[in-house]
Structure formats: structure tokens, C-alpha cells
C-alpha positions as CSV (number, residue, x, y, z in Angstrom):
1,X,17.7,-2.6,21.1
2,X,15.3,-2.9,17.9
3,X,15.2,0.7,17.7
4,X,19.5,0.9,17.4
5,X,19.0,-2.6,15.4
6,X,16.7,-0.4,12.7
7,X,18.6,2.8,13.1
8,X,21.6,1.2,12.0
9,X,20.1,-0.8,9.3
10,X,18.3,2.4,7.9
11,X,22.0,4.6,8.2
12,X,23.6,1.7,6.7
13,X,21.1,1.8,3.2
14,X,23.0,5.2,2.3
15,X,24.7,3.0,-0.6
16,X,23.8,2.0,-3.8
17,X,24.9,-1.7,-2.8
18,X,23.0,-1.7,0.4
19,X,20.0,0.1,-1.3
20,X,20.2,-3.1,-3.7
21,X,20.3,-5.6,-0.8
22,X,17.2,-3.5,1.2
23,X,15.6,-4.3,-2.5
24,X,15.8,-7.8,-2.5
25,X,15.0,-7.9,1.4
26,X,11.8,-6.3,1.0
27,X,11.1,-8.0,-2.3
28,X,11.9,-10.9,0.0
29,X,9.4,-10.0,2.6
30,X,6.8,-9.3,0.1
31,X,7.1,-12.8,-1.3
32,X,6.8,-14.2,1.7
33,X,4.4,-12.3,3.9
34,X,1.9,-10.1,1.0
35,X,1.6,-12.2,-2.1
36,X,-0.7,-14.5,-0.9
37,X,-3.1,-11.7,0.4
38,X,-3.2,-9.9,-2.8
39,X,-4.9,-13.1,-4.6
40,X,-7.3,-13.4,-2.2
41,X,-10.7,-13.3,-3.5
42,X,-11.6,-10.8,-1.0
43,X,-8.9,-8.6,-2.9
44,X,-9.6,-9.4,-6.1
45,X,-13.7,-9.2,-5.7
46,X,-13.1,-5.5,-4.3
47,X,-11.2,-4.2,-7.3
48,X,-13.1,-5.4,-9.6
49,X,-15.8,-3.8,-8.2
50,X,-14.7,-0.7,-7.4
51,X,-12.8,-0.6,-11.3
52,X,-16.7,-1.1,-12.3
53,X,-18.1,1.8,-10.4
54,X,-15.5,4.4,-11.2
55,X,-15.2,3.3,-15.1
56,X,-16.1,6.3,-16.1
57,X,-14.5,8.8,-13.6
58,X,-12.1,11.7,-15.2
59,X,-9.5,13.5,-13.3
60,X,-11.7,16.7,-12.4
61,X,-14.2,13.8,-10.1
62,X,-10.8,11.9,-8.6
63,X,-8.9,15.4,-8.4
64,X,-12.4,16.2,-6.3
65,X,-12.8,13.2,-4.0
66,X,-9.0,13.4,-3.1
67,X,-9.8,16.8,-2.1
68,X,-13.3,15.7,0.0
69,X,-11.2,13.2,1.5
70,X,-8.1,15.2,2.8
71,X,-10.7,18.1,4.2
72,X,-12.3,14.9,6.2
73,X,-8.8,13.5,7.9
74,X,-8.4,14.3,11.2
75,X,-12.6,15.3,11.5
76,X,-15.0,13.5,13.1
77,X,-17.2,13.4,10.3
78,X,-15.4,10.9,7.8
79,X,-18.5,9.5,5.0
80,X,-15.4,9.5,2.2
81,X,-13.2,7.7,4.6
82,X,-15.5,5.7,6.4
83,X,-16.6,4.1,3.1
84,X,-13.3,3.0,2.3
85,X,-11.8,2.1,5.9
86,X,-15.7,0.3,7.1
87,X,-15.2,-2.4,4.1
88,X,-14.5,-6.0,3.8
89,X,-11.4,-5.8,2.1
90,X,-10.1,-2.9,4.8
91,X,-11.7,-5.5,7.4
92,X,-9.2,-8.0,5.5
93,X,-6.1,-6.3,5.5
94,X,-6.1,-5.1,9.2
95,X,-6.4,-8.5,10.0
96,X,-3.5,-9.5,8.2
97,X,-1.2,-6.5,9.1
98,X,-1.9,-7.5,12.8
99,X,-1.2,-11.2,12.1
100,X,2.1,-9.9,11.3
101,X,2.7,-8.2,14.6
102,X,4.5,-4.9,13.7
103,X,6.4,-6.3,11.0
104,X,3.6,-4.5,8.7
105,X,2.4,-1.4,9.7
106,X,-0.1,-0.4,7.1
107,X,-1.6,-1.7,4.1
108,X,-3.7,-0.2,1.4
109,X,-5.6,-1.5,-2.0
110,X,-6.1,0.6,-4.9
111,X,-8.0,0.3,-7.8
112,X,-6.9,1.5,-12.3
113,X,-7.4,4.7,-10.9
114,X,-5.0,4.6,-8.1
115,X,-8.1,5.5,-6.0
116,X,-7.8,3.1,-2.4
117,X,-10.5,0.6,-2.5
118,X,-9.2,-0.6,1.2
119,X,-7.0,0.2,3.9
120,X,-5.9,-0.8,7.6
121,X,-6.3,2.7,8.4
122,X,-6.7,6.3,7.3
123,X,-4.0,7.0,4.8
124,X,-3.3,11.1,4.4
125,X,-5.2,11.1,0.9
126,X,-7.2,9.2,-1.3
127,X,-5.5,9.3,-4.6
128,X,-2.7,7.3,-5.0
129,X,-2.8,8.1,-8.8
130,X,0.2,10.3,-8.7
131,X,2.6,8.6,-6.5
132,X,5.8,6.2,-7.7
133,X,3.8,3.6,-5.6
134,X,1.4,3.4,-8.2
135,X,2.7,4.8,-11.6
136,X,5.5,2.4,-11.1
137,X,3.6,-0.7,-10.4
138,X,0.6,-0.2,-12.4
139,X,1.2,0.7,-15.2
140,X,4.2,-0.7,-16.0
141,X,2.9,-4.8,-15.8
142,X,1.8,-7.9,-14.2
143,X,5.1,-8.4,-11.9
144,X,6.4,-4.8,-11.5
145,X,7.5,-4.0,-7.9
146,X,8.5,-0.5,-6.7
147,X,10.3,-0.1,-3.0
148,X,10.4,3.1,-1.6
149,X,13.6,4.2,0.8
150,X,13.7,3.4,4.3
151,X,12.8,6.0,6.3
152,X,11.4,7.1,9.8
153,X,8.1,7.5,10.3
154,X,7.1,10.0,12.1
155,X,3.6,8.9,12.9
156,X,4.9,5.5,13.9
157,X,8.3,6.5,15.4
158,X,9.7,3.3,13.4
159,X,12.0,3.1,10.6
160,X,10.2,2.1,7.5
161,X,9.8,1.3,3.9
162,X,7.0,0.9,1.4
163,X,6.5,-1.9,-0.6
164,X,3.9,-1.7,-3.6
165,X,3.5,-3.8,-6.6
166,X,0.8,-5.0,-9.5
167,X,-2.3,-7.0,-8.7
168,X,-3.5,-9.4,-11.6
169,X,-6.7,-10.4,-12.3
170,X,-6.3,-14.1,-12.0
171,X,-8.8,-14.9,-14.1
172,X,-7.5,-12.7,-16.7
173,X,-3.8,-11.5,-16.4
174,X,-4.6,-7.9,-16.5
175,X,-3.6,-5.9,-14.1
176,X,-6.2,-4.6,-12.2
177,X,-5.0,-2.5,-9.0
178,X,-2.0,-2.3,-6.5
179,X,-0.9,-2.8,-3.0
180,X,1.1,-0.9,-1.1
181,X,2.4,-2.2,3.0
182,X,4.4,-0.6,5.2
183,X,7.2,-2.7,6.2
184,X,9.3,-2.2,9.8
185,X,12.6,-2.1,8.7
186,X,13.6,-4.2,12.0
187,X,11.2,-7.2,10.1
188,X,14.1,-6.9,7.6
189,X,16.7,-8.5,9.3
């Protein structure tokens, strides 16, 4: 029934009036599910550390640890992953996408460079850098959101949509990183 229930949901999205409403939905999810996990210090701390150690990165040395770490997906010897997916803050966020029982079905921190500091699991690269999910989140300020179409998943076999917006520096203002989650369209409803 959930899979019609989502099927239905995601064929109905097709216009610009339901896209709107999927908006608000998953802006509506995000603020009440997510927020709270990206203030929490275990977030914050892992940025901030992570925006220290790659200060002074430049695109040839992100452009080559995206590349380590899609050669190492799917291996069974995983140092690039492993040092992002055997942290805290990935500790963290698996805990909270399985609080949320399917409704979330990945989530993933990344740093100024759009680099993942932390992840519920493997995501298919490492640079984020590139993507909407990042270049319109943050860059662009404090509260900017950017929700991706709902789509199947192929990896999941559920109909999804990505929700990704700024992380703040409480302390500060600044934005500092971004969060992305994976959100079953039939938590939507």
C-alpha cells in the first residue's frame, strides 16, 4: 500500500503547484525532524574541525580525494571512506536516521569545501562541492534550503527526495557546512 501511496504522490509532483506543495512538505519535515540535529554540538564540533584541517586545500587535492574515494566504493579496502563513515558525527547521524524509522534514509555532513565530514553510509563520492545540494545551500546564506525532485531510488527501491540546507556556526552566524537527508516520500504524507 505505501509503495502505491508514494508512487502516486511522486506521479502526482509532475506540476509546478504540486512541486511547490512537495517544497513546503519537505521544508516541513526538515523543520521538524533535521534542524535540531544540525545544531548539535557533535555537528558543529566536526565541521569546525574538519574546515580547520582542509583550510588550505585547492581543487587539484579535493579533485584528488574525490577520485581516491570513488576508486575505494564498492572495495574492501576503504581508509578514505572509513575515515569519514568510522566517526562520531557519522556515529551520530545513523543514529538519528534510524530513530526515524525509514522516514530518513541517509544523511550526510559536509564541510566549506563541500567535502563529507560524516555520513550514515557510503555516499557514491566524496565531493559534494559541485552539486545543487551544496552550491545552493552554502553559499548562498545562513537559511538557504535546496529540495531536490522526488524520485525512485534505485538502491533503496523507495521513492525519494533530498533535502539539504546551511549549517551556521552558532557561535558565529557564518555558515560553516551543509546537510543533506534523504527523505521517503511516503514520510511526506
Amino acid at each position: 500500500m505505501k509503495t502505491l501511496i508514494a508512487s502516486a504522490l511522486a506521479l502526482s509532483l509532475a506540476s509546478p503547484a504540486a512541486a511547490i506543495d512537495a517544497s513546503a512538505a519537505l521544508g516541513d519535515f526538515v523543520d521538524q525532524y533535521v534542524m535540531s540535529w544540525a545544531m548539535d554540538p557533535t555537528v558543529i564540533e566536526a565541521i569546525r574541525a574538519q574546515n580547520t584541517a582542509h583550510e588550505a586545500l585547492t581543487q587539484d587535492d579535493i579533485d584528488s580525494m574525490d577520485a581516491t574515494w570513488r576508486d575505494e566504493v564498492g572495495t574492501t579496502a576503504t581508509p578514505t571512506i572509513s575515515s569519514v563513515l568510522d566517526n562520531t558525527l557519522s556515529d551520530y547521524l545513523r543514529a538519528q536516521v534510524a530513530g526515524l524509522k525509514g522516514a530518513v534514509t541517509e544523511a550526510f555532513v559536509m564541510d566549506a569545501h563541500g567535502l563529507n565530514v560524516g555520513a550514515s553510509a557510503t555516499t557514491s563520492d566524496y565531493w559534494q562541492g559541485d552539486e545543487a545540494k551544496f552550491t545552493e545551500t552554502f553559499g548562498v546564506g545562513p537559511d538557504a534550503r535546496h529540495f531536490s525532485d522526488i524520485e525512485k531510488d534505485e538502491s533503496t527501491q523507495t521513492y525519494q527526495a533530498q533535502a539539504s540546507f546551511a549549517i551556521a556556526d552558532p557561535d558565529t552566524g557564518e555558515v560553516i557546512g551543509a546537510m543533506t537527508v534523504g527523505i521517503n516520500a511516503a514520510a511526506l504524507q
